[in-house]
LUMTI-834591 format. One record per residue (C-alpha): x, y, z; residue in three letters. Coordinates in steps of 0.05 Angstrom, whole numbers, padded with zeros to 5 digits, always signed. Layout:
XYZALA/...
***
This chain:
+02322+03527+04347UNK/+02338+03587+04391UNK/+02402+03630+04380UNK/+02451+03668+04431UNK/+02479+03733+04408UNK/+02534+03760+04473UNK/+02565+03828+04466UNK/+02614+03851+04502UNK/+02625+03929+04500UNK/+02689+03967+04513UNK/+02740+04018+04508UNK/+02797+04007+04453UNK/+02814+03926+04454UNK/+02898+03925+04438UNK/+02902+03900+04362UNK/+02946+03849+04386UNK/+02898+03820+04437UNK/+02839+03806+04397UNK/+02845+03751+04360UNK/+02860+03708+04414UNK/+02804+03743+04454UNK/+02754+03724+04404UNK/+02778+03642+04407UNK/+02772+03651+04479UNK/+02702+03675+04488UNK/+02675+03624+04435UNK/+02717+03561+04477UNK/+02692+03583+04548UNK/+02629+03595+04531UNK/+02615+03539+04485UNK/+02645+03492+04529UNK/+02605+03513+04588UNK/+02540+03507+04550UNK/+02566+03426+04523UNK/+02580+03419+04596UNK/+02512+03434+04627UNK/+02477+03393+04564UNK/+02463+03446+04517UNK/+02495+03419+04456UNK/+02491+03476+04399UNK/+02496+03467+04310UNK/+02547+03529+04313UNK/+02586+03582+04336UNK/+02630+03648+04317UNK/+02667+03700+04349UNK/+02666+03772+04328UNK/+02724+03827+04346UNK/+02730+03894+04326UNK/+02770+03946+04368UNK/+02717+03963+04414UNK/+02665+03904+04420UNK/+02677+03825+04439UNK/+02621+03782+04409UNK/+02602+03712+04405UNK/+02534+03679+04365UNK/+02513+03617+04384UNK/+02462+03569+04336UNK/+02415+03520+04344UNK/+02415+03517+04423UNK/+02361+03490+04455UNK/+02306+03528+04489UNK/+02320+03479+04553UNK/+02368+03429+04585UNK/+02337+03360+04591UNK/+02307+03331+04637UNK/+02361+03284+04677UNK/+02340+03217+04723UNK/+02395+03195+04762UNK/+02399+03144+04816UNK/+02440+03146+04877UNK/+02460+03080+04908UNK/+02459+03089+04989UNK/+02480+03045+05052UNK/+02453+02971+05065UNK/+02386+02959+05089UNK/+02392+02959+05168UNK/+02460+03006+05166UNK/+02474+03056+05224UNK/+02426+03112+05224UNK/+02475+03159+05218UNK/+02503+03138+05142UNK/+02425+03130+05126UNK/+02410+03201+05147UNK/+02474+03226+05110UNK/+02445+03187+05046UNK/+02379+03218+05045UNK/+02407+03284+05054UNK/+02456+03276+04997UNK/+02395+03255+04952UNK/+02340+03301+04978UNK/+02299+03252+05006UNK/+02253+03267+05065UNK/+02245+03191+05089UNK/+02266+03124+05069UNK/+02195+03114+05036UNK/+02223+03151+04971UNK/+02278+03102+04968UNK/+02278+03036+04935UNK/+02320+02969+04955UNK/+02367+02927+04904UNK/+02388+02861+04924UNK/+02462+02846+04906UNK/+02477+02764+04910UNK/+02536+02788+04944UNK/+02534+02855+04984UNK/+02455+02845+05009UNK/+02398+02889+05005UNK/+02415+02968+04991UNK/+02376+03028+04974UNK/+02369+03065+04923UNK/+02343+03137+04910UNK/+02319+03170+04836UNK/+02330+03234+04833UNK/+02294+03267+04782UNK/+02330+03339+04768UNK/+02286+03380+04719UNK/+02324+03414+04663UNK/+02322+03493+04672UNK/+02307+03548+04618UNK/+02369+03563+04571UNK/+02371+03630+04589UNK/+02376+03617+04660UNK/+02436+03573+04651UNK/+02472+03634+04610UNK/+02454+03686+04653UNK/+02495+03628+04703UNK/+02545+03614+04673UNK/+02574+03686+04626UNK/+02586+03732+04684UNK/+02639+03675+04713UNK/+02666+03673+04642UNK/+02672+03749+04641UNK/+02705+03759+04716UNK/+02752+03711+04698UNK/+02773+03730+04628UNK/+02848+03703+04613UNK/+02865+03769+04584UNK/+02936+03777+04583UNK/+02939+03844+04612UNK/+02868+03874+04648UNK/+02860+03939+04695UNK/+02806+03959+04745UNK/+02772+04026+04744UNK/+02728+04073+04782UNK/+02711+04037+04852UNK/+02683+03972+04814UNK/+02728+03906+04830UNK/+02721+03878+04759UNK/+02780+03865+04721UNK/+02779+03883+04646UNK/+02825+03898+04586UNK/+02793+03968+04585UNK/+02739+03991+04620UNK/+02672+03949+04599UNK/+02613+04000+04575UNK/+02552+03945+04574UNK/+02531+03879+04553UNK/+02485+03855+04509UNK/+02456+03778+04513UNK/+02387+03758+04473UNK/+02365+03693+04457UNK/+02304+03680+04417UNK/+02291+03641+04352UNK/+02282+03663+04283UNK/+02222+03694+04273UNK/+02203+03707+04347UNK/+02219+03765+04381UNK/+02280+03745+04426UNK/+02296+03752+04497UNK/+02348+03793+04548UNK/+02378+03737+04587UNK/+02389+03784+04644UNK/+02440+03780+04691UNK/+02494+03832+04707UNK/+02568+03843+04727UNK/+02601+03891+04774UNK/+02540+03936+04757UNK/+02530+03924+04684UNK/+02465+03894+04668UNK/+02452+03856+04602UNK/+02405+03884+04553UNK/+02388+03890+04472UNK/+02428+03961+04465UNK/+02495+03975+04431UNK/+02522+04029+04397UNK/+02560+04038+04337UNK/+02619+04070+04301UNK/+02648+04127+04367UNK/+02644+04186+04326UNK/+02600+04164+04257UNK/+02544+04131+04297UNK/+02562+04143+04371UNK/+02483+04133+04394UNK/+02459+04073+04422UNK/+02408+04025+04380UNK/+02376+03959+04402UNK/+02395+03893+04361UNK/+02354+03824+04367UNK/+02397+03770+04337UNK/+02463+03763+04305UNK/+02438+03787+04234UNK/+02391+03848+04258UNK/+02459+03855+04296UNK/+02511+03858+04235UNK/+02464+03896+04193UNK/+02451+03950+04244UNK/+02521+03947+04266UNK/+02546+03964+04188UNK/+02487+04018+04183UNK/+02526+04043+04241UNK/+02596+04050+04207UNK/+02619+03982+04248UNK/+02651+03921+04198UNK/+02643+03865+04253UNK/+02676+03808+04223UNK/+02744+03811+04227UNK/+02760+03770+04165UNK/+02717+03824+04121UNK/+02750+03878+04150UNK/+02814+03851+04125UNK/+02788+03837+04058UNK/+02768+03916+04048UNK/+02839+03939+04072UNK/+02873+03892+04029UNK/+02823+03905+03966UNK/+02816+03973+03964UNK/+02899+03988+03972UNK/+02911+03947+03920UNK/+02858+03981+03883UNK/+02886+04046+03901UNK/+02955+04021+03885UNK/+02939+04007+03816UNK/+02911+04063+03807UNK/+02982+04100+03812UNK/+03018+04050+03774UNK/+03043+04014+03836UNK/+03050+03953+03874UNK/+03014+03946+03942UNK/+03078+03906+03985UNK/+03035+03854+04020UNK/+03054+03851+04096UNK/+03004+03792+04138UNK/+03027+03820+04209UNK/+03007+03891+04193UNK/+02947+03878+04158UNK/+02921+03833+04223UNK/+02937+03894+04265UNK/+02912+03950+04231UNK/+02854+03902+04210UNK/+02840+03907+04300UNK/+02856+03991+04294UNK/+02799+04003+04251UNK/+02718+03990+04257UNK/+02701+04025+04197UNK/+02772+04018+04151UNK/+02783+04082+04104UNK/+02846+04065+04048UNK/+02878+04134+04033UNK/+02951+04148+03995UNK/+03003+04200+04026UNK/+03067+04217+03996UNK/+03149+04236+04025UNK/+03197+04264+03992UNK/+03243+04226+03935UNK/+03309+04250+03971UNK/+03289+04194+04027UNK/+03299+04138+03968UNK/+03370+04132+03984UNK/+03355+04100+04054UNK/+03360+04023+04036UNK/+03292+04003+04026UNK/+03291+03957+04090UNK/+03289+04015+04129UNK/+03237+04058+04097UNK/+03188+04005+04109UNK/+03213+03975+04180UNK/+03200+04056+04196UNK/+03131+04070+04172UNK/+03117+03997+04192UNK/+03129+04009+04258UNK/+03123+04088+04265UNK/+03052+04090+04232UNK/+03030+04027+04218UNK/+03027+04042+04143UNK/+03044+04006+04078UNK/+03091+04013+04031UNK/+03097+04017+03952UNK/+03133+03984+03906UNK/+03146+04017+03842UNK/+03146+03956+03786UNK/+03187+03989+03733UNK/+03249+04000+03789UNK/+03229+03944+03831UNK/+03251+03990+03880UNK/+03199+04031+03935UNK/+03158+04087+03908UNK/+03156+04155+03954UNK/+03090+04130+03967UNK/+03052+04094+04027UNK/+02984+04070+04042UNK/+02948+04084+04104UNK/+02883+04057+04132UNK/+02837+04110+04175UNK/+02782+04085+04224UNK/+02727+04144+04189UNK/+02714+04183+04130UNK/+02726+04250+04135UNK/+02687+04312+04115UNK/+02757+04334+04076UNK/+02760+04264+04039UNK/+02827+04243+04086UNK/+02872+04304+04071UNK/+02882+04321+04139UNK/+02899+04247+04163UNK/+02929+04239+04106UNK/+02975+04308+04121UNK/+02985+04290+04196UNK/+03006+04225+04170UNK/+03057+04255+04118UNK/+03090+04302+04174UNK/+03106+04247+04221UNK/+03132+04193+04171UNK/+03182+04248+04149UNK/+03201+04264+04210UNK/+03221+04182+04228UNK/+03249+04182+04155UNK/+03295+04241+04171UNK/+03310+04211+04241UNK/+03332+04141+04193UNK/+03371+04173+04142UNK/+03412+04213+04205UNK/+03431+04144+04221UNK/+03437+04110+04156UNK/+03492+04161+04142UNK/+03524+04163+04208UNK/+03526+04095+04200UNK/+03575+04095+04147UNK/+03620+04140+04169UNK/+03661+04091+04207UNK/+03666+04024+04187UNK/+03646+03964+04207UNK/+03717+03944+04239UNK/+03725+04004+04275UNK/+03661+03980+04322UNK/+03692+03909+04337UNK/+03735+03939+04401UNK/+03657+03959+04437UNK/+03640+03890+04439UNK/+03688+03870+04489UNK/+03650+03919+04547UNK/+03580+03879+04520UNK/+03562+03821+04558UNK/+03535+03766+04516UNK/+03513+03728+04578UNK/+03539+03738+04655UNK/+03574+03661+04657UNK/+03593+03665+04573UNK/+03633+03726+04571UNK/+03632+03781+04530UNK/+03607+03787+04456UNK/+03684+03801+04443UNK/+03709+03725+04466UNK/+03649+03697+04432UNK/+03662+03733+04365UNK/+03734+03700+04370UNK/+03704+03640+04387UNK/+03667+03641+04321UNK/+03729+03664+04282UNK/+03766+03613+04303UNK/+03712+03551+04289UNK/+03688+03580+04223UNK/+03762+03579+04202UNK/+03765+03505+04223UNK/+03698+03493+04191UNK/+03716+03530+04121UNK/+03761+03480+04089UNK/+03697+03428+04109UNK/+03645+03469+04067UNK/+03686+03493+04013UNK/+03699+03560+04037UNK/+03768+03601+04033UNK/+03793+03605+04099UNK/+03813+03677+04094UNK/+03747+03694+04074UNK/+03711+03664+04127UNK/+03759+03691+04182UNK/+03744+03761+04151UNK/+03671+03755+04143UNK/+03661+03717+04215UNK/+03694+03773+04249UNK/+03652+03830+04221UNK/+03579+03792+04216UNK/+03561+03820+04284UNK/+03580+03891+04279UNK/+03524+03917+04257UNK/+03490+03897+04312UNK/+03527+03961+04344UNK/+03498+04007+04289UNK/+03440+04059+04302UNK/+03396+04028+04247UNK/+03396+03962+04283UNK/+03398+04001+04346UNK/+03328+04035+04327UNK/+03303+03967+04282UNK/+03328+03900+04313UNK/+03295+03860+04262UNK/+03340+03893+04200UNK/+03408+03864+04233UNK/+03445+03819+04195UNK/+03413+03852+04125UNK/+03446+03919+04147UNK/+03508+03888+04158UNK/+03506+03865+04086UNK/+03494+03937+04060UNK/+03551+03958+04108UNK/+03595+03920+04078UNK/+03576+03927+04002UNK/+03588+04009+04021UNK/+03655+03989+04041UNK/+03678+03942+03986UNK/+03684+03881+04028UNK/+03681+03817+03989UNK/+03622+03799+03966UNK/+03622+03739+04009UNK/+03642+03763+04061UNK/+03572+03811+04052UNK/+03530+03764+04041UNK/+03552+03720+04109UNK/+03539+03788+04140UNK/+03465+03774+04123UNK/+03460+03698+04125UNK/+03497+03683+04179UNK/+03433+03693+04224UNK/+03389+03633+04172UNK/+03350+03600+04174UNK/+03312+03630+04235UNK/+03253+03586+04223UNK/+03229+03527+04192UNK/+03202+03563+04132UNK/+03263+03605+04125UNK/+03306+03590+04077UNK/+03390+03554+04085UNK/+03448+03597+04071UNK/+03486+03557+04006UNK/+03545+03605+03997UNK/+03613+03563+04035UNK/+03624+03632+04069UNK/+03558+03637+04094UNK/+03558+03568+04106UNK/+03619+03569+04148UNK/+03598+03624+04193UNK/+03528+03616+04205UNK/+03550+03536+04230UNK/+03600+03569+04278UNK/+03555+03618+04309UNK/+03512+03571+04318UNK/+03551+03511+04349UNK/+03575+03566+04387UNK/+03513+03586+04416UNK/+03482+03511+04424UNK/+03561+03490+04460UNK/+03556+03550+04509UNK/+03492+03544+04528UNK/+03498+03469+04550UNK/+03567+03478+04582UNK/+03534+03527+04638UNK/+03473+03476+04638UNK/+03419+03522+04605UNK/+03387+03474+04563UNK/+03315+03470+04538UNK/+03257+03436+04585UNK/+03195+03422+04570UNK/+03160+03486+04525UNK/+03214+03534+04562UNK/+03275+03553+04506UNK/+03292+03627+04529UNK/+03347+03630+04484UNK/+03314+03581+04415UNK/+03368+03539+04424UNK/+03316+03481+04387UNK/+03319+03534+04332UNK/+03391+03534+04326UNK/+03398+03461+04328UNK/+03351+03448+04276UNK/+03388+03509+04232UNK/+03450+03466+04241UNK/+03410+03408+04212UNK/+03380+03448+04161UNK/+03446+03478+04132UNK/+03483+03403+04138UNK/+03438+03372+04101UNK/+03410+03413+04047UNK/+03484+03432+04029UNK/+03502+03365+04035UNK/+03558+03386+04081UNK/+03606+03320+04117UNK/+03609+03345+04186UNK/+03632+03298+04248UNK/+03592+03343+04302UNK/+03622+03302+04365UNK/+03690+03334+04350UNK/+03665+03397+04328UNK/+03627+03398+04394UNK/+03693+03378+04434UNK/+03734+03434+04398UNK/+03674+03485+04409UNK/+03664+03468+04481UNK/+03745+03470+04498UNK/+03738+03535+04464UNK/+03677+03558+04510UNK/+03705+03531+04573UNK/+03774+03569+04563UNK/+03736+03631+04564UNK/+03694+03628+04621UNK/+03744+03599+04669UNK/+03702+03532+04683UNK/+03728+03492+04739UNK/+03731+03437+04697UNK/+03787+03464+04653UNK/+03858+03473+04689UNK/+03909+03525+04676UNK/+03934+03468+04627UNK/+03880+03469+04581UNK/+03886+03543+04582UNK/+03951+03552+04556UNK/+03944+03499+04507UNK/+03898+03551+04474UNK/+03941+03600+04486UNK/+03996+03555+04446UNK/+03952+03549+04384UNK/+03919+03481+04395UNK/+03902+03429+04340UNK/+03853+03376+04358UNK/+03857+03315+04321UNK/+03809+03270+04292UNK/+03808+03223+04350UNK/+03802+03274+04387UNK/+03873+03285+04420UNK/+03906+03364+04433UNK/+03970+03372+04412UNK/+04008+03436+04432UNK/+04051+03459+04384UNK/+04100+03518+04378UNK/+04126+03524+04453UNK/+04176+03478+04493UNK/+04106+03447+04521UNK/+04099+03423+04450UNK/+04172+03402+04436UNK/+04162+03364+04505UNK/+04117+03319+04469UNK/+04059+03340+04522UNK/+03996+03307+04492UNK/+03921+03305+04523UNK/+03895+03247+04507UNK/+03822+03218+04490UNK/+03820+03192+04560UNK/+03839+03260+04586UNK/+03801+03298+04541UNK/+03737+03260+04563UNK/+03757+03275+04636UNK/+03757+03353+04610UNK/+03692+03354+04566UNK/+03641+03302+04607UNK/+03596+03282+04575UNK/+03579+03343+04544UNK/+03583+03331+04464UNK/+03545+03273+04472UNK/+03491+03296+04508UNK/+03484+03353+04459UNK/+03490+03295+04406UNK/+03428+03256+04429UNK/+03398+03333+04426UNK/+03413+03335+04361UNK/+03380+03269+04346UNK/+03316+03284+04364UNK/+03317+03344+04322UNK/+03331+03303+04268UNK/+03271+03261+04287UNK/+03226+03313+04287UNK/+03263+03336+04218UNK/+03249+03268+04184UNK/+03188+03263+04217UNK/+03157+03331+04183UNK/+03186+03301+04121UNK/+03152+03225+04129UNK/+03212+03198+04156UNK/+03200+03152+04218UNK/+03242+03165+04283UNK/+03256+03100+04303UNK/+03290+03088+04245UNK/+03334+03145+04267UNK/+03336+03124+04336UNK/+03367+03059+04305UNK/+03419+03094+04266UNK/+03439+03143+04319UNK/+03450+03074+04372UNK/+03513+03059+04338UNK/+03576+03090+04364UNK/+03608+03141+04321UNK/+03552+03160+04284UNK/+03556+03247+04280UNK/+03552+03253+04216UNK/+03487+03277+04201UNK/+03485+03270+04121UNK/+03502+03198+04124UNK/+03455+03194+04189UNK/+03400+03207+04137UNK/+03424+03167+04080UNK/+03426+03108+04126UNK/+03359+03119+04149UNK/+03334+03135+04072UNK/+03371+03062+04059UNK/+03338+03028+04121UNK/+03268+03052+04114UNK/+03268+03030+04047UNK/+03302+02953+04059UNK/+03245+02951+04108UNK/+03187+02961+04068UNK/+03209+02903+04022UNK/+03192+02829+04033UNK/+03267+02813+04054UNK/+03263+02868+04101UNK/+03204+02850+04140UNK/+03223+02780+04141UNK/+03287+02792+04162UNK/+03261+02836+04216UNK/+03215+02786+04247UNK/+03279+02738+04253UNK/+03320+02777+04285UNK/+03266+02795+04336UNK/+03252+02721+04343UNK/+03335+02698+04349UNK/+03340+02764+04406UNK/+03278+02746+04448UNK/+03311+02675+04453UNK/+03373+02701+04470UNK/+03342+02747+04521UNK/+03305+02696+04557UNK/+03367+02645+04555UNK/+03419+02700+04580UNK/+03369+02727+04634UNK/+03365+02644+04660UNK/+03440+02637+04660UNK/+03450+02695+04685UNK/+03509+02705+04630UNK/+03511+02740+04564UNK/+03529+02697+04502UNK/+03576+02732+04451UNK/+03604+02710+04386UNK/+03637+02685+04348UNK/+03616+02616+04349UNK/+03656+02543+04341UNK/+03666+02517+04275UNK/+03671+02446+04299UNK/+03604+02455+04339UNK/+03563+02468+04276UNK/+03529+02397+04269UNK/+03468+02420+04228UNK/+03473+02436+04152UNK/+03423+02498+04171UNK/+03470+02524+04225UNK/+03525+02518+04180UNK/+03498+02555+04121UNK/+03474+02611+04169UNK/+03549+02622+04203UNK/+03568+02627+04130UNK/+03524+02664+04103UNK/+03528+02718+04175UNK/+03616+02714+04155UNK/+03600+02734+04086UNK/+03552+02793+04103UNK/+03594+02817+04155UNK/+03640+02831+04098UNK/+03597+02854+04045UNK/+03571+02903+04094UNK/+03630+02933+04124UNK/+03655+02939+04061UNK/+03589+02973+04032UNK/+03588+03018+04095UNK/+03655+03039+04088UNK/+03656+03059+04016UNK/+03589+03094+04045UNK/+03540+03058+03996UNK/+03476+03036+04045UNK/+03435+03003+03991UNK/+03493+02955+03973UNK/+03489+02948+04056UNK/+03424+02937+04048UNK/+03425+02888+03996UNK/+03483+02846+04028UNK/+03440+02834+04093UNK/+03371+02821+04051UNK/+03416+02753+04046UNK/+03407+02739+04117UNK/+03336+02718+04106UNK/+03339+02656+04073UNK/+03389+02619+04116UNK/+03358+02655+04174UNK/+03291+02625+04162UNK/+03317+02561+04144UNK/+03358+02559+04217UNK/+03294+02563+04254UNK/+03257+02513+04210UNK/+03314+02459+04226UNK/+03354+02474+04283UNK/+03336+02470+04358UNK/+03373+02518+04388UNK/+03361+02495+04465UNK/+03395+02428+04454UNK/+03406+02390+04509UNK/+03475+02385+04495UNK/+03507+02443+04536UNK/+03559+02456+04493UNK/+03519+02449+04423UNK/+03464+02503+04457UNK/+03521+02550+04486UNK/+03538+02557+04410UNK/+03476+02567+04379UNK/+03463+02624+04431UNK/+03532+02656+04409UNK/+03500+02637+04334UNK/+03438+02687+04351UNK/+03485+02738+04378UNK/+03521+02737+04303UNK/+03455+02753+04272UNK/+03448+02812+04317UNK/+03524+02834+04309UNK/+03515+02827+04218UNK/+03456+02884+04231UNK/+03495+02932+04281UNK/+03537+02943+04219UNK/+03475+02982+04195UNK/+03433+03000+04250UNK/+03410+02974+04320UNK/+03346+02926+04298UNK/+03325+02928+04371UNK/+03303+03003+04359UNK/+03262+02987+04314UNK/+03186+02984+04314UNK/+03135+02955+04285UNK/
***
């Protein structure tokens, strides 16, 4: 069967552009072919820095033939509806129509239309100059007095189809000017004159006789081959780097692997930085020497031809401008440390964090003072994680992080090891910032621990107090991402943490600050009188007359202050965890089921319940269990919507006439107990095991016992009887949450 080969021909394509250019040409055009009936065996896109091509296999050499009938108006309708029929099927007269009977509507017509399937070629030469006008580049320009809208100004186009073994066509057509032909040209200055190609491999062998690597993938596999190769060679390690190899991999048509050299003097500069600077300076790799493990004055850089001079000229031009940035990088590695990190802390109160959050100055207190609250719950010193949570942002304010955004945090580590800080404190410098992605990894050190929770809780609790949450795809400020860091840290350092109050405290905090309406002069001098927050939740001024006044805020009042902010951002929180446990097998109604019952914050025993559910339910007793309950609430349901009334327990001994009803009250008392004694000492599977005793006296209540008596009094009970069973499970979760 015939094959497509599309070209399309430009100036420099931006390396970061291409990829996704190349999955866009394949889907439009692709699609567009399935669309008009042209099903195809295969496809691939091609992208080097200059060309934008797509082969095509196995098309047909037509579309099909298509028969299609049109149903019209009733036999003996208006003229006017007939006339409109036979000009929406092409019909000259009523003659080329047929009539259907239809037992119930009468006698219609009916016209076949017979629509001949065109020529391949002519449905290409259709359909790829739409698909080029309306290109979703992400950026495009116009040029000279042409209207079409490219990434860089288009050169030509080559479309052939043809099969193997035949000479193929030029499916001609042409776009603001540009006709389609068989002619490309090669590598701009190694092979700059134009050839003429049939099909895709005529294409990729001319192409590569023409100093032009087409597939992407390849061209990869040469740059990464051939600097490791060239690496070894010197007794070094190639430092593997996947986002720079993509984007030289689009720089290059014809990638060249050549060595340069700097001087040994620029070793001092913390590795980080030599390679963030000819990373992003030149696009070059770095070397590692292996008996160090530290960089070698080495770096690998990948040229687009092969020079007459074997690269010593790139290679030279290359050298001169990498020690430039290097000199530029150790000028501000060593201004750096001049000062230290403390002296930095007073610019942060002229930096606006965000216009209704303050400055970065209140927010660093703001952290101070919650990862001191939050060190004594993760094992940290306190001292040590007031220190280290009031110096993690400063390097932020550093001209290494000035010039390289990406090396904050890990320069504030090195900042602080120059100055002898604690080690810990160092090391929360760095971590404070992790995990930054799912694949990152947790912060275990209590000091880290400490302050990367505050900063965090800090950022998710200011956020939602000036109502800038996430919707739909939009998170502007990866406030998902710092929810699911909180989860990350809590549970993989097994960490007790009640987040409802630690949201209250966080939010009073935050609201202080930035003056919210909600917060009265009250609240703010509370702060300003050292407030302690309970465990119910209650503020308690201490150290003023205020305090010796006995002036409390209350839950009630506190409630009236916060809203219902903590636990909105708790039922945030939950379906992060969802999507946690989901990623991990984990089902998320099971978590929905958990997170129904009041009080439960705690995210490690949120989990452990769910661990201890999900595995109750995939026994026998489980299952069996669950289909009771479901059958004892859809009774309930349907008798509490007909009274109009809601039966709760507990129920009247002296109206339990049946042995089965009595055993179940029993058995419903006695696992009660068991439970809220299990649940308390925090052991689910004894939870679990003390309800798998429901089952039996459960089953055996249905099998004996009618629960709509027509005694009022004996059915009122029962009712309240099937309200017990679904009061002995809200000690563990809410069954009605549960699916399946």
């Amino acid at each position: 069967m015939p094959d497509l080969l599309l070209e399309l021909f430009s100036e420099e394509i931006p390396a970061r552009m291409q990829a996704q250019a190349a999955d866009a040409l394949k889907k439009l055009v692709t699609d567009a072919l399935v669309e008009r009936g042209l099903l195809y065996e295969g496809a691939k896109a091609f992208v080097t820095p200059r060309r934008l091509a797509l082969a095509v296999h196995g098309l047909p050499g037509r579309q099909a033939d298509q028969k299609e009938e049109k149903k019209g108006p009733r036999v003996g309708a208006p003229e006017q509806a007939v006339a409109g029929f036979l000009k929406a099927a092409g019909l000259s007269s009523l003659d080329q129509a047929t009539i259907q009977s239809d037992p119930k509507k009468g006698d219609f017509y009916v016209a076949v239309v017979e629509k001949p399937g065109r020529a391949t070629t002519e449905v290409v030469a259709e359909i790829v100059p739409d698909i080029i006008r309306r290109f979703p580049w992400p950026k495009s320009m116009r040029w000279g007095t042409g209207t079409l809208r490219w990434v860089r100004p288009l050169h030509s186009i080559v479309a052939t189809f043809g099969a193997e073994g035949d000479e193929p066509e030029v499916v001609h057509f042409s776009v603001d000017g540009i006709a389609a032909s068989n002619v490309t040209r090669g590598h701009r200055f190694m092979a700059p004159e134009p050839f003429t190609v049939k099909r895709l491999d005529d294409w990729m062998a001319k192409l590569e006789a023409a100093k032009v690597v087409a597939d992407r993938d390849r061209r990869k596999e040469i740059i990464l081959n051939d600097a490791k190769d060239l690496a070894l060679a010197a007794g070094l390690d190639l430092v593997e780097d996947e986002g720079l190899l993509d984007e030289v991999c689009g720089l290059v048509e014809w990638p060249v692997v050549l060595m340069g050299s700097f001087e040994a003097r620029f070793l001092d500069i913390p590795d980080e930085v030599i390679r963030a600077t000819i990373r992003a300076n030149q696009k070059c790799f770095v070397l590692k020497d292996p008996k160090s493990g530290r960089l070698a004055n080495r770096f690998i850089l990948i040229s687009n031809l092969v020079a007459s001079d074997g690269g010593k000229a790139i290679v030279a031009g290359n050298e001169r401008v990498i020690r430039a940035r290097l000199s530029d990088a150790k000028f501000f590695w060593d201004t750096d440390r001049l000062n230290g990190l403390a002296s930095r802390m007073p610019k942060f109160q002229s930096i606006t964090f965000h216009e209704k959050l303050g400055s970065q100055a209140e927010r660093i207190e703001r952290i101070v003072r919650l990862a001191k609250e939050l060190a004594p719950k993760v094992g940290a010193p306190v001292a040590l994680a007031e220190e280290a949570a009031l110096v993690a942002k400063a390097d932020l304010l550093t001209e290494v992080v000035g010039e390289f955004p990406e090396l904050q945090g890990l320069m504030g580590r090195y900042y602080a090891q120059g100055e002898n800080l604690p080690p810990e404190v160092a090391a929360a410098c760095e971590e404070h910032y992790k995990p930054q992605g799912p694949n990152d990894r947790v912060p275990t050190a209590p000091v880290s621990v400490a302050v990367a929770l505050a900063d965090k809780i800090d950022t998710l609790v200011g956020f939602w107090a000036i109502d800038e949450k996430p919707t739909g795809s939009k998170d502007p400020y990866a406030l998902r991402r710092a929810a699911l860091g909180v989860i990350r840290i809590v549970l993989e350092n097994g960490v007790r943490l009640g987040l409802n109050n630690c949201f209250r405290r966080s939010a009073f905090d935050v609201w202080c600050d930035i003056g919210n309406a909600r917060i009265s002069d009250l609240a703010k001098t509370i702060r300003e009188f050292s407030k302690f927050v309970t465990e119910d939740g209650s503020v308690v001024i201490q150290g003023s007359a205020l305090a010796e006044a006995g002036l409390i805020l209350t839950q009630d009042q506190l409630n009236e202050l916060l809203g219902g902010q903590a636990s909105d951002l708790l039922a945030f929180f939950a379906d992060r965890l969802k999507i946690y446990l989901r990623d991990r097998g984990a089902r998320h109604d099971l978590v929905d089921a958990v997170f129904a019952l009041e009080g439960q914050d705690d995210l490690l025993l949120v989990v452990r319940r769910v661990e201890a559910l999900a595995a109750f339910l995939a026994t026998e007793d489980g299952r069996n269990l669950l289909a009771g309950y479901r059958r004892a609430v859809n009774i309930l349901r349907i008798e509490e919507k007909k009274d109009g009334r809601a039966f709760a327990g507990p129920t009247v001994a002296a109206l339990l006439k049946e042995p089965a009803e009595e055993h179940l009250a029993a058995a419903i008392d006695d696992v009660k107990a068991r439970v809220s004694k299990a649940v308390a000492a925090e052991d689910f599977a004894a939870a679990m095991t003390a309800l798998s005793d429901l089952r039996q006296p459960v089953d055996a209540f249905f099998d004996a016992v009618t629960v709509n008596d027509a005694d009022p009094a004996l059915r009122e009970n029962r009712l309240k009887l099937l309200d017990e069973i679904r009061a002995a499970t809200r000690g563990i979760a809410d069954f009605d949450r549960i699916e399946g």
